[in-house]
VEXDREN-2710 file (C-alpha; in Angstrom, 1 decimal):
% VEXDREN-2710
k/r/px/py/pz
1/UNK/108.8/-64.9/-2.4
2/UNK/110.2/-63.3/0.7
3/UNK/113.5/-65.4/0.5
4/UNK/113.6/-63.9/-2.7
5/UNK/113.2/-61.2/-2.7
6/UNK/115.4/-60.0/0.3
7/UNK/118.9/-61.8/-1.2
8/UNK/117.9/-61.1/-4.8
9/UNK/117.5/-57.3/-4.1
10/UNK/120.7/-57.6/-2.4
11/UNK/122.6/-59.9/-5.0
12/UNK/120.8/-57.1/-7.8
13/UNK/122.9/-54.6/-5.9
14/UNK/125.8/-56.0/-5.7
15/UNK/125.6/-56.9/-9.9
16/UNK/125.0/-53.7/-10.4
17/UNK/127.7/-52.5/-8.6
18/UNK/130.2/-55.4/-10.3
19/UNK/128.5/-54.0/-14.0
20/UNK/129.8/-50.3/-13.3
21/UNK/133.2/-52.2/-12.5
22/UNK/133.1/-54.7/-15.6
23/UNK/132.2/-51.4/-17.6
24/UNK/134.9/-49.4/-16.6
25/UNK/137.3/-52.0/-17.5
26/UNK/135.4/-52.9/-20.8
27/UNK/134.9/-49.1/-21.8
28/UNK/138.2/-47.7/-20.1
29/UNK/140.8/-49.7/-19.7
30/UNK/140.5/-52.6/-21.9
31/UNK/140.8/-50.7/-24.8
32/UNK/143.4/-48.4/-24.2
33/UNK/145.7/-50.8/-22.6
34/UNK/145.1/-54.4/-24.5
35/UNK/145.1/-54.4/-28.5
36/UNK/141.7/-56.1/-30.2
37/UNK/143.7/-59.5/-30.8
38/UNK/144.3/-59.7/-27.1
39/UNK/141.1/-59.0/-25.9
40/UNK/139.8/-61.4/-28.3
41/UNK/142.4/-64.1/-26.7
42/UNK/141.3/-63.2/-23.1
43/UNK/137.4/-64.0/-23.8
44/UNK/138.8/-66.9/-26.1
45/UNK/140.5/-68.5/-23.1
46/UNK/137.3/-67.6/-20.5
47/UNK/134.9/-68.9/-23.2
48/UNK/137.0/-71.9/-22.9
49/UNK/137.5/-72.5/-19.7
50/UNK/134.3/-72.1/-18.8
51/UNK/133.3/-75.1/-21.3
52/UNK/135.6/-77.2/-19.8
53/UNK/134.7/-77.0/-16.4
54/UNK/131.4/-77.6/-17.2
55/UNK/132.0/-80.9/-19.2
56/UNK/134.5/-81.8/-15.9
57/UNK/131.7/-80.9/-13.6
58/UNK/129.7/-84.2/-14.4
59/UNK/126.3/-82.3/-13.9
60/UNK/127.2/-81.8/-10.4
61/UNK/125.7/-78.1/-9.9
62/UNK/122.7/-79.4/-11.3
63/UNK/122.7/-82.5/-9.3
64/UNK/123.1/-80.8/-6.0
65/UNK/120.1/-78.3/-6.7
66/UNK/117.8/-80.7/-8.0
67/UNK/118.6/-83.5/-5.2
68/UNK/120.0/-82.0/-2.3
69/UNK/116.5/-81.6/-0.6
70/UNK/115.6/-85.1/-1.1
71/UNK/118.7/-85.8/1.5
72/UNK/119.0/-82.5/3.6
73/UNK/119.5/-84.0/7.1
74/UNK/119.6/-82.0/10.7
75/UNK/123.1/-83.4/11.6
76/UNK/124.5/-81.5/8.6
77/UNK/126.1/-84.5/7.1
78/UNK/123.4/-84.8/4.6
79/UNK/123.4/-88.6/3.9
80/UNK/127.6/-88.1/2.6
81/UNK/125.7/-85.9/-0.3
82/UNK/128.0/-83.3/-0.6
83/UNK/131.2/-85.8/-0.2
84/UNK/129.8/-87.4/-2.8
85/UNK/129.2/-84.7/-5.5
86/UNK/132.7/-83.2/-4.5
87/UNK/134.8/-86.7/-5.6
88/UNK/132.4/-86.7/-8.5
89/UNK/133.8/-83.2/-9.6
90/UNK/137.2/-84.5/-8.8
91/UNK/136.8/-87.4/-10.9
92/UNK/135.5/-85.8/-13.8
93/UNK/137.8/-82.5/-14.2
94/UNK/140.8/-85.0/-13.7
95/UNK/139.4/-87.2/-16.4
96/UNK/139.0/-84.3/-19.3
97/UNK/142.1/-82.6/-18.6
98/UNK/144.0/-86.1/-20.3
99/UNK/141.5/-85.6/-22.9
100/UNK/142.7/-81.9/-23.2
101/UNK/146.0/-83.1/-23.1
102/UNK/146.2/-86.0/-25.4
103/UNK/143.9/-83.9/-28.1
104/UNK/145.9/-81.2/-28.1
105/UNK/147.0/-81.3/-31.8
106/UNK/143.4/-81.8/-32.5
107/UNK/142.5/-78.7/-30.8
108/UNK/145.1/-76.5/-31.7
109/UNK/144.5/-77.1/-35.6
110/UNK/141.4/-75.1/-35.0
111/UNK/143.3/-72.0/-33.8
112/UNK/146.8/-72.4/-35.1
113/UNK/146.4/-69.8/-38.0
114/UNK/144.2/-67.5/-36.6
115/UNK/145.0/-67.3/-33.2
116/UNK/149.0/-67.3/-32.5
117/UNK/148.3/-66.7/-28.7
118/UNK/146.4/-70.0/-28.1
119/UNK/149.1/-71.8/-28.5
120/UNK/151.4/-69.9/-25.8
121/UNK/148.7/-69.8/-23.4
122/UNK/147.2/-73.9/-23.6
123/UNK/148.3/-75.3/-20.6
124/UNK/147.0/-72.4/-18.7
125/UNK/143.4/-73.6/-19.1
126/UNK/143.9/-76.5/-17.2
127/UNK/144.9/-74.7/-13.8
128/UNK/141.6/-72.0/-15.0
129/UNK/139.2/-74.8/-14.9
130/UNK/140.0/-76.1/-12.3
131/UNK/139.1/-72.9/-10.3
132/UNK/136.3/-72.7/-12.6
133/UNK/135.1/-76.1/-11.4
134/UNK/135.6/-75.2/-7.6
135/UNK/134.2/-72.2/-7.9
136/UNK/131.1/-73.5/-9.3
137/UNK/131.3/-76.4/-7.0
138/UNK/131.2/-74.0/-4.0
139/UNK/128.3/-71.5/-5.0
140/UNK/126.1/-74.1/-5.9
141/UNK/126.5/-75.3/-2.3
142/UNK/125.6/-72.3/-0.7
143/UNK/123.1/-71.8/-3.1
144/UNK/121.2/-75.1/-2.3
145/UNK/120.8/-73.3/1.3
146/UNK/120.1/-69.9/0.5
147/UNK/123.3/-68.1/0.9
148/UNK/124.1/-66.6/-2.2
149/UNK/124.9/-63.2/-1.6
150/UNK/129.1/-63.2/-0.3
151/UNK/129.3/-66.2/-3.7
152/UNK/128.1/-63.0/-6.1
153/UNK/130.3/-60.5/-4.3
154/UNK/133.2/-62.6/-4.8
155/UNK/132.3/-63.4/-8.7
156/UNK/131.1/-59.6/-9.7
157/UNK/132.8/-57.4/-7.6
158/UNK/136.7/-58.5/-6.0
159/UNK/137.4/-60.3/-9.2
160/UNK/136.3/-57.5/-11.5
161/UNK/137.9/-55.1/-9.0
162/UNK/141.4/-57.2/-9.6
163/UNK/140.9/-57.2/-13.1
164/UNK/140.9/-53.5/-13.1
165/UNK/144.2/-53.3/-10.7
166/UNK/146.2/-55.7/-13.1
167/UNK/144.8/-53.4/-16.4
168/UNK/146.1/-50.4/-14.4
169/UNK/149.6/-51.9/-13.5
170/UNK/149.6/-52.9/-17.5
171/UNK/148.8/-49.4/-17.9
172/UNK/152.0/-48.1/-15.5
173/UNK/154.0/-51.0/-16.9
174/UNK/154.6/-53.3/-14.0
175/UNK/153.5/-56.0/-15.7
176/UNK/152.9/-57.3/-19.1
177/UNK/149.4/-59.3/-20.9
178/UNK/151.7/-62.9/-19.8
179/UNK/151.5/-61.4/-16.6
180/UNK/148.1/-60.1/-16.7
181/UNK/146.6/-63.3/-18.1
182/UNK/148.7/-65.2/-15.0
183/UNK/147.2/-62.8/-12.2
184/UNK/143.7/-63.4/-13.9
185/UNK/144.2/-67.0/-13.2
186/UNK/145.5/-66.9/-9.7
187/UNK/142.2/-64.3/-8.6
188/UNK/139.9/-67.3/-9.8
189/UNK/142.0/-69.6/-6.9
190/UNK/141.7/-66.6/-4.9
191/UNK/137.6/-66.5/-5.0
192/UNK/137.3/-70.2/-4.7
193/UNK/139.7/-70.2/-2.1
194/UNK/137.7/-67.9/0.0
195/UNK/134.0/-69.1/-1.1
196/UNK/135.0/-72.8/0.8
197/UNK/136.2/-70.8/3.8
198/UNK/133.1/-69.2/4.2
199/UNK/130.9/-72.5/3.1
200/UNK/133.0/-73.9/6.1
201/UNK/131.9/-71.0/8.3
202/UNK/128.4/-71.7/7.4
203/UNK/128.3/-74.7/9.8
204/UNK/125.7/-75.8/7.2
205/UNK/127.5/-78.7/6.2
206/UNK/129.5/-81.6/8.2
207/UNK/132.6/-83.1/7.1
208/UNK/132.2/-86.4/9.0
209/UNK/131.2/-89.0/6.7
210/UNK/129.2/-92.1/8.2
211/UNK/129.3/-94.1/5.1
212/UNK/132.2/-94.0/2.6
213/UNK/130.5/-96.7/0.4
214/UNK/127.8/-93.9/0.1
215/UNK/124.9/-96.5/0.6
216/UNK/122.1/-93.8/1.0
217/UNK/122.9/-92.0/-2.3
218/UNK/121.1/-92.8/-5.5
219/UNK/124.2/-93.1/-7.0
220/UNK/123.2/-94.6/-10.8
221/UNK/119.9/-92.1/-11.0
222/UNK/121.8/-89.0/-10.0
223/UNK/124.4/-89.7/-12.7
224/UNK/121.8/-90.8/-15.5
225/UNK/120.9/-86.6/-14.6
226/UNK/123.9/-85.5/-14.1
227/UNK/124.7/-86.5/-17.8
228/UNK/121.8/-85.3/-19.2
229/UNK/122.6/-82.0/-17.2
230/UNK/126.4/-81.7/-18.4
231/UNK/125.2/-82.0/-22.0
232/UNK/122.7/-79.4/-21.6
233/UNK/124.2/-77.1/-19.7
234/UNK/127.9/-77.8/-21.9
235/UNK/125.9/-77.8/-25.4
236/UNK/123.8/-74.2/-23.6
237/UNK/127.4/-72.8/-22.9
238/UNK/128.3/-73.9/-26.3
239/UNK/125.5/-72.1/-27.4
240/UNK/126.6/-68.6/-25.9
241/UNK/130.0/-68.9/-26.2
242/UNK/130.3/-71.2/-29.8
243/UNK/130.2/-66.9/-31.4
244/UNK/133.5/-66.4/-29.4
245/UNK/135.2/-69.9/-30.9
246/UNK/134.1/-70.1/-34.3
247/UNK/134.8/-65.9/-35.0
248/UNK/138.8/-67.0/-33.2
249/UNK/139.0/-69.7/-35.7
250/UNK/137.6/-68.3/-38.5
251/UNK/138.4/-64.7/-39.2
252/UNK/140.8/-64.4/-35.9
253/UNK/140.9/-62.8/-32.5
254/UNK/140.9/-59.1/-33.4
255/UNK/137.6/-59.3/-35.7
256/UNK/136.3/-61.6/-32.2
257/UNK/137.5/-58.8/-29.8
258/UNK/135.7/-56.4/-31.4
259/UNK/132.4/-58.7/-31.4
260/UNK/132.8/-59.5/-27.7
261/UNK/133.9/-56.1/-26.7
262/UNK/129.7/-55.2/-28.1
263/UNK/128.7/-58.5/-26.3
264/UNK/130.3/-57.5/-23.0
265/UNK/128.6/-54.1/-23.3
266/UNK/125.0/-56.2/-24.0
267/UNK/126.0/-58.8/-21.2
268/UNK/124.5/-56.2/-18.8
269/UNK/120.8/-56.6/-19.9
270/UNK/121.1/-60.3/-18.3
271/UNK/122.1/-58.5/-14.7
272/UNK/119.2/-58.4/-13.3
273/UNK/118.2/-62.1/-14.7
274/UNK/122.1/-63.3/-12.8
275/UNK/120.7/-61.8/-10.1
276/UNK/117.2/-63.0/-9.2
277/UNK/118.2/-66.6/-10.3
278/UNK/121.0/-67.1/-7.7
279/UNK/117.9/-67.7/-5.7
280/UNK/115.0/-68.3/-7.6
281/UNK/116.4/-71.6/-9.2
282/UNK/116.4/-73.0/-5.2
283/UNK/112.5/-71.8/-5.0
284/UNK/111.6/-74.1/-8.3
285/UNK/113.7/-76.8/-7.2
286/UNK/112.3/-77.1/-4.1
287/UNK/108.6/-76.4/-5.1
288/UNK/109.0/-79.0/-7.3
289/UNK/109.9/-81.7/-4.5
290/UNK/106.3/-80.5/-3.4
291/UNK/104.8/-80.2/-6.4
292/UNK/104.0/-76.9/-5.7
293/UNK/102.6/-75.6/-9.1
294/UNK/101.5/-72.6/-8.0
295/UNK/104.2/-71.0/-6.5
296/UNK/106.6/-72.0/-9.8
297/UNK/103.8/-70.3/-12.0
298/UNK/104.2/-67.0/-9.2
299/UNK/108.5/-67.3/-9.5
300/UNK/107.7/-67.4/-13.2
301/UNK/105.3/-64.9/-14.2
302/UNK/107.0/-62.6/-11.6
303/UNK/110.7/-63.1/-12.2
304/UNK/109.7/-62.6/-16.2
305/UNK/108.4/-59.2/-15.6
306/UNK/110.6/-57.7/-13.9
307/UNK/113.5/-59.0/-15.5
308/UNK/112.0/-57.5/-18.9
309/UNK/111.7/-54.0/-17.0
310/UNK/114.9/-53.5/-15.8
311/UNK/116.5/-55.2/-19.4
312/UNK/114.6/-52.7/-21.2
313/UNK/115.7/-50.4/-19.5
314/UNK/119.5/-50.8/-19.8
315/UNK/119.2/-51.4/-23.0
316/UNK/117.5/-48.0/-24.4
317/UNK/119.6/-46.4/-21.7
318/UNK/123.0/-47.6/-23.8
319/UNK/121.4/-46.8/-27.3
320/UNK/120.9/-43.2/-26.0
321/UNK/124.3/-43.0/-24.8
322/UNK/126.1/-44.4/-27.8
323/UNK/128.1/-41.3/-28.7
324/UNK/129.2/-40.5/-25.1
325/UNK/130.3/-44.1/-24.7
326/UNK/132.7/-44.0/-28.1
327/UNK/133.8/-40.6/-26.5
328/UNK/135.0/-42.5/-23.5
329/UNK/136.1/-45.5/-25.2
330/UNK/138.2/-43.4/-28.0
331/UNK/139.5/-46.7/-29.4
332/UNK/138.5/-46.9/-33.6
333/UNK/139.3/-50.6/-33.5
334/UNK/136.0/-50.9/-31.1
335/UNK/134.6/-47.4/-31.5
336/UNK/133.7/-47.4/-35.2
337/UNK/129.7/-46.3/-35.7
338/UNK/129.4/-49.4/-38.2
339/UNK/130.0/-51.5/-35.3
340/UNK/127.0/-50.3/-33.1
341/UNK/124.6/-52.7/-35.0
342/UNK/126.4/-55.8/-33.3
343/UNK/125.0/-54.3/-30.0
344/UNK/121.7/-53.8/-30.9
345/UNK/121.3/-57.6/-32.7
346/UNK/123.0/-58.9/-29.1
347/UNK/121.3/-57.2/-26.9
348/UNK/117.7/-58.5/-28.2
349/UNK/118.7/-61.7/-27.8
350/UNK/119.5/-60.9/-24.1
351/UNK/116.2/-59.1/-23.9
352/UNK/114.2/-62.3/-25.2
353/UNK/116.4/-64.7/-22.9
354/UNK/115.7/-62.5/-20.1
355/UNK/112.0/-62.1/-20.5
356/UNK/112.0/-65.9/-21.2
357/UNK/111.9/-66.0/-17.4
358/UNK/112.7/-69.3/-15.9
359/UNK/111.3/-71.6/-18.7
360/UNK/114.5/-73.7/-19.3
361/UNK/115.2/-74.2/-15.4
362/UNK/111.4/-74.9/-14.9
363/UNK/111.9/-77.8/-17.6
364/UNK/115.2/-79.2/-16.2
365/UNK/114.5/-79.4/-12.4
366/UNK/110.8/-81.4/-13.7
367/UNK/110.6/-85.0/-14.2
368/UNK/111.3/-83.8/-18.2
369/UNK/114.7/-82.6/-17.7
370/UNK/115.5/-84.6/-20.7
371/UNK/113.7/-83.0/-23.1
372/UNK/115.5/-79.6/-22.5
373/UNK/118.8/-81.6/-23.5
374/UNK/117.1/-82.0/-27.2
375/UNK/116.4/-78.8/-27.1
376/UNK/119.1/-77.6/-26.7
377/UNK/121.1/-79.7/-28.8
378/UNK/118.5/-78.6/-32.1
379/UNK/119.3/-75.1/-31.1
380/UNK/123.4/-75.5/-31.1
381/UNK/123.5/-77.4/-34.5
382/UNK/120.9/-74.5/-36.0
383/UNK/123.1/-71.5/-34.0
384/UNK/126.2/-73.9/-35.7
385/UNK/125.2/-73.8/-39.0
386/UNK/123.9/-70.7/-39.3
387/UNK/127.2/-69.1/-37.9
388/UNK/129.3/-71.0/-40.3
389/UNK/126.6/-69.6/-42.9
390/UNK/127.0/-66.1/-42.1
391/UNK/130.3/-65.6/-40.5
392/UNK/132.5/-66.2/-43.8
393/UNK/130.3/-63.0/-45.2
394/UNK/129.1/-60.5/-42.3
395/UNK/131.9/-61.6/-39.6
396/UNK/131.0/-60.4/-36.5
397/UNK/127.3/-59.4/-37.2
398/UNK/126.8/-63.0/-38.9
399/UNK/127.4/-64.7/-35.3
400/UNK/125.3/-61.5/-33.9
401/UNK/122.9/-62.5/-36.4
402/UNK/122.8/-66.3/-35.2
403/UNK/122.7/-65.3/-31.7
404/UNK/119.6/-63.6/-31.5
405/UNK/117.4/-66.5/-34.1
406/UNK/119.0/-69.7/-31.8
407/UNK/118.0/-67.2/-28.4
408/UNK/114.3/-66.7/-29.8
409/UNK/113.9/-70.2/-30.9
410/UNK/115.0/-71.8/-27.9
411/UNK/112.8/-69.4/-25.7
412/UNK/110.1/-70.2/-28.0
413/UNK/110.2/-73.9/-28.4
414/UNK/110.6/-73.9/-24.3
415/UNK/107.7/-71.0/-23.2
416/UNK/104.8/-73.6/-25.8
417/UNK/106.1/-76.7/-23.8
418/UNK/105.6/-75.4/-20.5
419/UNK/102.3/-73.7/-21.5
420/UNK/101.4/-76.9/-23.1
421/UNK/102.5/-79.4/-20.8
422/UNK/102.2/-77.6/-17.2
423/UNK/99.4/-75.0/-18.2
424/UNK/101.6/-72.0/-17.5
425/UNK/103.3/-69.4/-18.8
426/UNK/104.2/-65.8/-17.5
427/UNK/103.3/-63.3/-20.4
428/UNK/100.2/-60.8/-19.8
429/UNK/99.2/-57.3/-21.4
430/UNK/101.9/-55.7/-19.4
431/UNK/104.6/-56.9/-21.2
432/UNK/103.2/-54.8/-23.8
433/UNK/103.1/-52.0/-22.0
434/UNK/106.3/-52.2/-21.1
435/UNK/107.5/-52.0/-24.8
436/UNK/105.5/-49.1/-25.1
437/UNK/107.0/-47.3/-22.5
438/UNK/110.4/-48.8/-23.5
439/UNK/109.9/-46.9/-27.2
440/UNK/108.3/-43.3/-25.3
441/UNK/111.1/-43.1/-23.1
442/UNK/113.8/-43.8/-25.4
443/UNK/112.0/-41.2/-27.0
444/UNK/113.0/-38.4/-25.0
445/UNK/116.4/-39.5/-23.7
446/UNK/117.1/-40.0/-27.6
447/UNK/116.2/-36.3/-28.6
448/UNK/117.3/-34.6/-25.3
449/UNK/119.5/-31.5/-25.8
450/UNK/123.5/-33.0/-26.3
451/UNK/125.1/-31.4/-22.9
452/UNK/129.3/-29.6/-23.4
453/UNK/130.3/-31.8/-21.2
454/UNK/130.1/-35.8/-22.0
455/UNK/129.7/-37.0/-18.0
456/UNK/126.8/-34.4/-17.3
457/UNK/124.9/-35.3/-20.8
458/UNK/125.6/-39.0/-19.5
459/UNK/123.6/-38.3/-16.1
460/UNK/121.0/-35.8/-17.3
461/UNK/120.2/-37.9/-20.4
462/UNK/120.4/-41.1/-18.9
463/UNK/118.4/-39.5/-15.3
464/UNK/115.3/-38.3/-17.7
465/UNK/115.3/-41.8/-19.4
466/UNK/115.4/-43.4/-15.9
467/UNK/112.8/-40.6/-14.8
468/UNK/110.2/-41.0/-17.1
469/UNK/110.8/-45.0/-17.5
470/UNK/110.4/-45.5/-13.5
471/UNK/107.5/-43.1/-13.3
472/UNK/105.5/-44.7/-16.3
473/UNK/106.0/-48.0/-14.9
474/UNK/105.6/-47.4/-11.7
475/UNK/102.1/-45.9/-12.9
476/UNK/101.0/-48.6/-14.6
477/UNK/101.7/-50.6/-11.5
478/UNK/103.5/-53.7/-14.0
479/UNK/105.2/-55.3/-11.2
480/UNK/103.8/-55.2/-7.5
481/UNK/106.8/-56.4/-5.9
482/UNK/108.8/-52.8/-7.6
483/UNK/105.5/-50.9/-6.1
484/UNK/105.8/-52.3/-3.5
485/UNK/109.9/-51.8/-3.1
486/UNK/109.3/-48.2/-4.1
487/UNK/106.4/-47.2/-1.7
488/UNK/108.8/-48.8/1.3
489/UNK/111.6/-46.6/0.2
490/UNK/109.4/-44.1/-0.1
491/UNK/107.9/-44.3/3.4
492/UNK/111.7/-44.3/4.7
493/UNK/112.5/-41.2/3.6
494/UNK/109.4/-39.8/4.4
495/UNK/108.1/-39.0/1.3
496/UNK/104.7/-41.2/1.3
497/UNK/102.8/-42.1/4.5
498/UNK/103.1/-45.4/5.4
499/UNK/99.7/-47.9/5.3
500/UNK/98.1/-47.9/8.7
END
């Protein structure tokens, strides 16, 4: 776990720090500067693009995690590997963007009433993908040898940090939401751009090629997975961003802004998860070459802990803050009370995905990959249906609604497999103790004393919550590698003796 833990502390850190920036641009400035409808159009167009670079990608992020250790060579041209995967990506984006192109009618049937702006805006997803595609292209390669940390700056902080520049020249009127939506485009170039130059840097990878036949590669067996893998991973995108697509084309954009505006706010229960899994996925993958069943159980039981501390955590920590953050916010299009209860629906699903652990990668880097793709295709035509059942009726809280049974389900269906099937599975009696201590502390922050002012009730309330949640489970000693984390930074600043 040392590789671990020393770049997924640092990766936590710099989510973290990207979150406060996505907040302030989800609580702040998106609001006050963009209407409902064109929020709802901006996560429209990143829910899309981010489905269509993974159908272009061919399964080649999880191609070059699963098998890049089976042809990791010391002269750093890896058996043409990476040359490979690349003119596979290359292949595959160019190959769905004449799809996108010649079912264009098709597609914009589905939005044409409901969402004016998709129109307007449709060749723009083709240049977005494509970054999208790099992008992922590129961090997958520096995650297959550990460096994941600049990949995560680039993705949670500069890009968030230029979202925030081009809200505030919206706000000054420099530019316009054409403009905006153009600038958001060229900052994905931008990252990807900048992620090869430092892959290059590296010196981790060669760009001679020995054999341009590709000879050593396994070329039919790697894209037998990498098809299973686009459908799983496309249908598991489908699953978290089908909410987003069928709310645009069924009730329209504004009632969608709204619903994402709450999912954005939830999205940061799944930081911590982001975080550790820019590395841990490498530590399964690998131990799995080995057969290494012990150390996946340890990445597992571990990972599912602490994930499900610092979830809770965020989550009771906006519940307690819900009137300071429709203070700030001061938009009634979001802000309305009624609202609050798509929150709360979300962010259990992301509490039960989080806590899940690593039970869908643990099944997709195995032998059994395939079996996650039927998974996961039973959970998109259940969280299909049930959407189209609930949506015409509820809206926003129908697809909330959906969400959080397909999340369950799934994390279900894949946590009695893995118990079943590899005899392990990460939930103990602490896991119950973290609810409890979830429910005291909310407790207290709930039914603190409401400060004048709303940024000092924010930090006293939120600090006590923090307080008494650290403390307890600190206590209770439910995850040694936090102890452990606590008692160094303790020691540092002098305020425990250290061991020996």
């Amino acid at each position: 776990m040392g590789i671990v833990k020393k770049q997924a502390y640092k990766n936590t850190i710099l989510s973290y720090a990207g979150m406060v920036i996505a907040y302030v641009n989800t609580v702040l400035l998106f609001p006050f500067f963009v209407s409902s409808a064109q929020y709802g159009f901006y996560t429209l167009i990143i829910s899309i693009s981010v489905l269509y670079s993974l159908i272009a990608s061919m399964g080649i992020p999880g191609i070059l995690l699963k098998y890049f250790p089976f042809y990791r060579t010391e002269d750093r041209t890896h058996n043409g590997f990476i040359h490979w995967t690349a003119l596979l990506s290359l292949l595959g984006f160019s190959a769905v963007s004449v799809l996108f192109i010649v079912f264009k009618p098709v597609i914009l049937s589905a939005y044409s009433q409901t969402s004016p702006l998709f129109a307007q805006y449709y060749y723009y997803l083709i240049p977005l993908s494509f970054f999208v595609v790099a992008f992922n292209y590129f961090e997958m390669t520096g995650r297959i040898v550990y460096q994941t940390i600049y990949s995560n700056f680039l993705q949670t902080i500069l890009l968030r940090a230029l979202t925030t520049v081009y809200l505030l020249m919206i706000a000054v009127k420099w530019i316009d939401f054409k403009d905006f939506i153009f600038l958001y485009i060229f900052s994905n170039g931008l990252i990807s751009l900048l992620l090869l130059i430092s892959i290059i840097y590296t010196q981790k990878f060669s760009l001679r090629i020995k054999d341009y036949r590709f000879k050593a590669i396994r070329k039919k067996e790697m894209l037998n997975f990498g098809m299973f893998t686009v459908v799983s991973s496309a249908v598991y995108v489908l699953l978290q961003k089908i909410d987003t697509l069928m709310l645009s084309a069924m009730v329209g954009d504004a009632i969608q802004g709204v619903y994402s505006w709450y999912f954005n706010i939830a999205l940061v229960i799944s930081v911590p998860a982001q975080a550790l899994n820019r590395t841990t996925y490498a530590i399964v993958a690998d131990a799995w070459k080995t057969k290494d069943m012990s150390s996946i159980a340890g990445v597992y039981s571990k990972t599912s802990i602490i994930q499900m501390i610092i979830g809770c955590l965020l989550f009771i920590g906006i519940i307690i803050n819900r009137g300071n953050l429709y203070a700030i916010a001061r938009n009634k299009d979001f802000t309305d009370p009624k609202y609050f209860g798509l929150f709360i629906v979300i962010g259990l699903g992301f509490l039960v995905d989080i806590t899940g652990g690593l039970n869908s990668y643990i099944i997709t880097a195995s032998h059994k990959y395939r079996l996650y793709t039927l998974f996961i295709i039973i959970a998109i035509v259940f969280c299909i249906g049930v959407n189209y059942l609930l949506i015409p009726k509820y809206k926003g809280m129908g697809s909330a609604i959906a969400y959080l049974l397909t999340i369950t389900g799934l994390n279900f269906g894949t946590w009695l497999y893995i118990k079943v099937r590899f005899k392990m599975q990460p939930f103990t009696y602490k896991h119950l103790i973290v609810i409890a201590i979830t429910f005291v502390s909310f407790l207290f922050g709930y039914y603190f004393w409401k400060m004048p002012n709303i940024y000092l009730d924010i930090i006293l309330r939120s600090g006590l919550t923090a307080l008494i949640y650290g403390g307890l489970t600190y206590f209770f000693h439910i995850s040694a590698d936090l102890n452990e984390k606590v008692d160094k930074t303790l020691v540092k600043l002098k305020l425990l003796k250290g061991k020996g």
